[in-house]
C-alpha positions in Angstrom: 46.8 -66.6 207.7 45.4 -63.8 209.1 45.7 -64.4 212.4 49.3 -63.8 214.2 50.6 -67.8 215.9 52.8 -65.9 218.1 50.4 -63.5 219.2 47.4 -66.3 219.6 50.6 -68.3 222.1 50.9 -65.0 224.1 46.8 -64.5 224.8 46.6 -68.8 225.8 49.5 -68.1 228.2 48.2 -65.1 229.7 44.8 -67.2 230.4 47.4 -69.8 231.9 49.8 -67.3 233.7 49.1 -67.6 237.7 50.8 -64.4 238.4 50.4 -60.9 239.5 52.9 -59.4 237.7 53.6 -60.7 233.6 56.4 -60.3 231.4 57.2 -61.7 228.2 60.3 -64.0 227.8 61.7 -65.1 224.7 63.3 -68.6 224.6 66.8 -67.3 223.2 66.7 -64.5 225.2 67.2 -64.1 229.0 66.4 -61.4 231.7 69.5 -59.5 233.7 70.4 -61.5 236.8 68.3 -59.5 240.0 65.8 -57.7 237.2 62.9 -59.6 238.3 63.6 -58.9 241.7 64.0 -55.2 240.7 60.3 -55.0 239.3 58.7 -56.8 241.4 59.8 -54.5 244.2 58.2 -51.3 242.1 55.0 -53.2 241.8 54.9 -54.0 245.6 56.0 -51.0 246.8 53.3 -49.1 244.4 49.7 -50.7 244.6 48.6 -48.2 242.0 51.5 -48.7 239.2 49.7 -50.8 236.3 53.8 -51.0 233.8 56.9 -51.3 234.6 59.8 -51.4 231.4 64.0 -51.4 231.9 66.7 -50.9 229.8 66.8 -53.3 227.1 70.5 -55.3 225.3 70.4 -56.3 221.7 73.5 -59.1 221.3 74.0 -61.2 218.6 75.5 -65.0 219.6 78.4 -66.1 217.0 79.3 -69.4 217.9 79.2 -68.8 221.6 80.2 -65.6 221.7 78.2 -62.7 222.2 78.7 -59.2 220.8 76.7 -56.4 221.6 74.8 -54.5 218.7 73.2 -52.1 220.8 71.0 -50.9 224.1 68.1 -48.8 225.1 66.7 -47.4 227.8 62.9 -46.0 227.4 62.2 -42.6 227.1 59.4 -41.3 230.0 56.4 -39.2 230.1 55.2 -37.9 227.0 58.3 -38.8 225.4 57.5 -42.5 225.2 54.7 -41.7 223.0 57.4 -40.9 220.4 59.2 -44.0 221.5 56.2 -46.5 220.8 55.5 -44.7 217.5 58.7 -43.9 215.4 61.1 -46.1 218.0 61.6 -49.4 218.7 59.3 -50.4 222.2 60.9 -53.2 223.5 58.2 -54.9 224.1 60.2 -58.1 226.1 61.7 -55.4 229.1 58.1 -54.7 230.1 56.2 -55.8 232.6 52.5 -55.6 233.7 49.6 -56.1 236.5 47.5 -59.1 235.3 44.8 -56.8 235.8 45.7 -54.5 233.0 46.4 -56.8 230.6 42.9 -58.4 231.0 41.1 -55.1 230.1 43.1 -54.8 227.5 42.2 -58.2 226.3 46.0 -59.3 225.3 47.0 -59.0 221.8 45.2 -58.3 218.9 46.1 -61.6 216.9 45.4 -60.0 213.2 48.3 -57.8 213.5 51.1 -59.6 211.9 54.0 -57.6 213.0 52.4 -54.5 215.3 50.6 -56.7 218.1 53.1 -55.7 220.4 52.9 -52.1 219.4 49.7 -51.8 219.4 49.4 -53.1 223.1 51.8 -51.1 224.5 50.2 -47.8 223.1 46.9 -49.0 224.9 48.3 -49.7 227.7 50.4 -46.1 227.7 47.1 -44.8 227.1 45.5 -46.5 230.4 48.6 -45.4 232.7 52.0 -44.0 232.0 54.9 -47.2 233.0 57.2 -46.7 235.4 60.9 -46.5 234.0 63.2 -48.4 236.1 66.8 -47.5 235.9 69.1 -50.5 235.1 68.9 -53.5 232.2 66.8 -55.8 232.7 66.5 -57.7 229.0 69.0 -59.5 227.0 67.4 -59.7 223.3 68.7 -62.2 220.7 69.2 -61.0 217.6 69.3 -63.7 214.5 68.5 -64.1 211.2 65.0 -65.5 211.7 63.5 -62.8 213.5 60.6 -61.5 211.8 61.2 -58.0 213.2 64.5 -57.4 213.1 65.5 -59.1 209.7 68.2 -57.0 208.8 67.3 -58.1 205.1 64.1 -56.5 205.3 62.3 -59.5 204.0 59.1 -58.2 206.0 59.2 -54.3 205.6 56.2 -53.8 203.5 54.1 -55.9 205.8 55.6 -54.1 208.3 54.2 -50.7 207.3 50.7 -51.7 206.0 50.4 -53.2 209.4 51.6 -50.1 211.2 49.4 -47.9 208.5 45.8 -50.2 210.4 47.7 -49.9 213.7 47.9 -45.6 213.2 44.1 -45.9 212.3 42.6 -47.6 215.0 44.7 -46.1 217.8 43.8 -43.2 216.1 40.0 -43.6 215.9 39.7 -46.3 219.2 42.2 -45.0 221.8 43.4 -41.5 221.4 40.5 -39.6 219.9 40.4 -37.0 223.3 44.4 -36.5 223.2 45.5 -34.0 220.1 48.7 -34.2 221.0 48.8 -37.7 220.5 46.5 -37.6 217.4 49.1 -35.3 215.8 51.8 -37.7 216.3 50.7 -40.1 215.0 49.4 -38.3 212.1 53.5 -37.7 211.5 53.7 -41.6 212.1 51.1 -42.3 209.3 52.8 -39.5 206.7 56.3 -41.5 207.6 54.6 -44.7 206.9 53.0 -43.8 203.8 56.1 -42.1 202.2 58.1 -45.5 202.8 55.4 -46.9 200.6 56.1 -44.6 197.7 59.7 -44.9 198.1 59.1 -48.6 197.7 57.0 -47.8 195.1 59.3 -46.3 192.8 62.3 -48.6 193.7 60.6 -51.6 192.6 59.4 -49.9 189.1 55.0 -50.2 190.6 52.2 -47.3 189.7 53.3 -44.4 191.9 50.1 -42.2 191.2 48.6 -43.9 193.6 51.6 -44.0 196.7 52.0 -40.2 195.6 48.5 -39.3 196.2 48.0 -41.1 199.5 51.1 -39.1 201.0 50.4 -35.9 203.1 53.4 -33.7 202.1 52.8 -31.1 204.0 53.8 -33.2 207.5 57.1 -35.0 206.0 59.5 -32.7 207.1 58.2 -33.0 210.6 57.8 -36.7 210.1 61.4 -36.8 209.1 62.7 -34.8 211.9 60.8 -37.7 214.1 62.1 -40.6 212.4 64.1 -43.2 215.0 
C-alpha cells in the first residue's frame, strides 16, 4: 500500500484528541514519571511556545529485564536541524499545541518510514521547540520495529523515502533558508551514496547509482553523518 497504517492511526487520533497539548505514546513504551507534568508547565508558563522535546531512553526488555542501549537529549537552535536530518528525532519525546499540528495537517500518510521526520522538520520550520532538560521517554526497542530493525530489513525503503522527504522539504518548506537548503543537499548526497553502496554489494547496474551521486558534497556529507 501506499499509504502509511500507522501514520493514517496518528491523523484519526489527532481529530479525536481533546487536548491542548499532544504527544505521541507508544503502547510498549512509557513516559518518565512527572515528564508530563514537566511539559505541560513549559506550555503554560509560555502562551507563545508551539514544541516542546526531552531527553529520550532506548531499552531493550529481555524477559523482564530491561537494559539500556542508549539515550539522547536534542540538540537546540540551529543544531537540531542537523539532528532531524542526519540524526535520529525522537519523534515520541515531543510534544505540541493542537494548534500547530492542525496547520500542519498531521502526517503525511504516503511516507512509509519518514512521516515522522518529515513533520518535525515542518514544524522546526514554523517555530524552534523548546528543549526541556530531563528524560521524559522510555522507547522500546524490539525486533519488530520497522525503524530500528537492527537487521536492516527496511534500509532501502528507508532512503528512497528520505530521498522524496529531502525534495519536498526542499522545494515546499525551506526554499527562503540556504542554510537549511545546503543541509540538506549534504543529507540527499548521503542518501544517494548509500544507494550505490547498496548497489554494488548486491551485484545491480551501478551506472546509474554512480551518476545520480554528487561527489563533490560526500566528504561534507560524511563529516555529518550521525
Amino acid at each position: 500500500s501506499d499509504v502509511c497504517s500507522s501514520d493514517l492511526a496518528i491523523n484519526h487520533a489527532l481529530t479525536l484528541a481533546k487536548g491542548e497539548v499532544i504527544g505521541f505514546l507508544n503502547c510498549d513504551d512509557r513516559y518518565d514519571p512527572g515528564a508530563l507534568d514537566d511539559v505541560l508547565a513549559i506550555f503554560a508558563a509560555h502562551p507563545d511556545v508551539q514544541s516542546v522535546c526531552g531527553t529520550m531512553r532506548f531499552f531493550a526488555d529481555d524477559d523482564g529485564v530491561e537494559e539500556e542501549i542508549n539515550r539522547f537529549t536534542h540538540l537546540e537552535g540551529d543544531d537540531l536541524a542537523l539532528e532531524l536530518t542526519f540524526g535520529n528525532p525522537g519523534f515520541n519525546s515531543w510534544f505540541f499545541r493542537r494548534g500547530l499540528l492542525e496547520q500542519l495537517g498531521g502526517c503525511r500518510t504516503y511516507f512509509r518510514f519518514a512521516a515522522d521526520r518529515d513533520l518535525l522538520l515542518r514544524a522546526y520550520a514554523i517555530a524552534t521547540p523548546v528543549n526541556l532538560p530531563r528524560l521524559v521517554y522510555h522507547y522500546r526497542v524490539h525486533r519488530g520495529s520497522r525503524t530500528m530493525d537492527p537487521r536492516g530489513t527496511n534500509r532501502e525503503a528507508m532512503i528512497v523515502d528520505h530521498l522524496r522527504l529531502v525534495r519536498e522539504q526542499a522545494e515546499q518548506t525551506w526554499g527562503h533558508d540556504r542554510r537549511l537548503l545546503s543541509l540538506l543537499a549534504d543529507w540527499n548526497a548521503l542518501e544517494r551514496l548509500k544507494l550505490f553502496v547498496r548497489a554494488t554489494k548486491y551485484k545491480r547496474p551501478i551506472v546509474g547509482s554512480f551518476l545520480a551521486v554528487p561527489w563533490c558534497r560526500i566528504p561534507r556529507a560524511l563529516g555529518l553523518r550521525r
